[in-house]
C-alpha positions in Angstrom: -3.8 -0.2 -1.2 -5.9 2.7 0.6 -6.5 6.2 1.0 -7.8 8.9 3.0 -10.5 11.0 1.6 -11.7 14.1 3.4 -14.7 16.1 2.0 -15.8 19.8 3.7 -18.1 22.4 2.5 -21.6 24.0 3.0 -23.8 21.4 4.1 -26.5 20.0 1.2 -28.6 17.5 0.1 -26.7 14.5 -2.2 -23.0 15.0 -0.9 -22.1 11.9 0.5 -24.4 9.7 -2.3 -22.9 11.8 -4.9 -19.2 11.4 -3.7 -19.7 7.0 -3.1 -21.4 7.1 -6.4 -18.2 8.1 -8.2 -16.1 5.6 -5.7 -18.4 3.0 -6.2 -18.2 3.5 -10.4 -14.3 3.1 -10.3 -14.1 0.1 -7.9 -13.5 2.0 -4.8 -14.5 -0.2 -1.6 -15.8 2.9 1.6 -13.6 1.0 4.7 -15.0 3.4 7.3 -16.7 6.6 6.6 -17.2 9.7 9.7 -19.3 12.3 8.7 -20.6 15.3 10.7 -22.6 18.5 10.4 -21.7 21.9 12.6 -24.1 24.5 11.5 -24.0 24.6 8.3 -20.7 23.1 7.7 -20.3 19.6 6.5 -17.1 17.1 7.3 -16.2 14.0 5.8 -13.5 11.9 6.3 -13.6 8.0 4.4 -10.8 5.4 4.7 -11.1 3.6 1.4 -9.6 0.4 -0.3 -8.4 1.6 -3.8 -6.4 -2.0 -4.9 -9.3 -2.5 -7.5 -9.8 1.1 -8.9 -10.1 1.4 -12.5 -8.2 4.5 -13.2 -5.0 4.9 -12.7 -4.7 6.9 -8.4 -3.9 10.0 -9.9 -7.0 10.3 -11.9 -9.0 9.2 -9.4 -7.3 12.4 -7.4 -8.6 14.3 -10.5 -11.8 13.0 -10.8 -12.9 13.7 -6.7 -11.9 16.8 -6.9 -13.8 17.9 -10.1 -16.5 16.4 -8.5 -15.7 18.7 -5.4 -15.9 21.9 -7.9 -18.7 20.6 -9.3 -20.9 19.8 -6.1 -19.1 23.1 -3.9 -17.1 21.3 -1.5 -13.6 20.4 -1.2 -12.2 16.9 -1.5 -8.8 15.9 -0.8 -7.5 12.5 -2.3 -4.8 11.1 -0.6 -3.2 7.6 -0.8 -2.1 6.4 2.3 1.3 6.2 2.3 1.6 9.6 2.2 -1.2 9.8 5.1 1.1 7.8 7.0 4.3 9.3 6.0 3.1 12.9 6.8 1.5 12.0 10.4 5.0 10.1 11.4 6.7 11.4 14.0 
């Protein structure tokens, strides 16, 4: 299973460590990662495997963005078959 993580916000130090950190503790493999600065505004987007997660998706979806709150960006959690579902034409 996958999902689509997307992260934006004022650009600072620790964002991207901070957010893998928390993957990385809940068995979240990072796929792909794009990342990209524009002024002062930061973008993330991560493809990630979530088949061995140890929380349940939905507190994983929770948990990211609490971190979010927490670290003043927002991130968006979602799995990817509603990724897929959403971009079908």
């Amino acid at each position: 299973m996958k999902a689509v993580i997307t992260v934006v916000g004022r650009d600072a130090k620790g964002i991207i460590a901070k957010t893998t950190t928390v993957l990385s503790e809940r068995g979240v493999n990072v796929l792909d990662i794009t990342q990209s600065v524009m002024g002062d505004i930061f973008a993330m987007v991560m493809y990630v495997d979530i088949s061995a997660c140890t929380i349940p998706f939905t507190a994983l979806v929770d948990e990211m963005r609490a971190l979010g709150e927490q670290i003043g960006v927002k991130i968006h959690t979602m799995h990817e078959d509603i990724f897929n579902s959403m971009h079908r034409i």
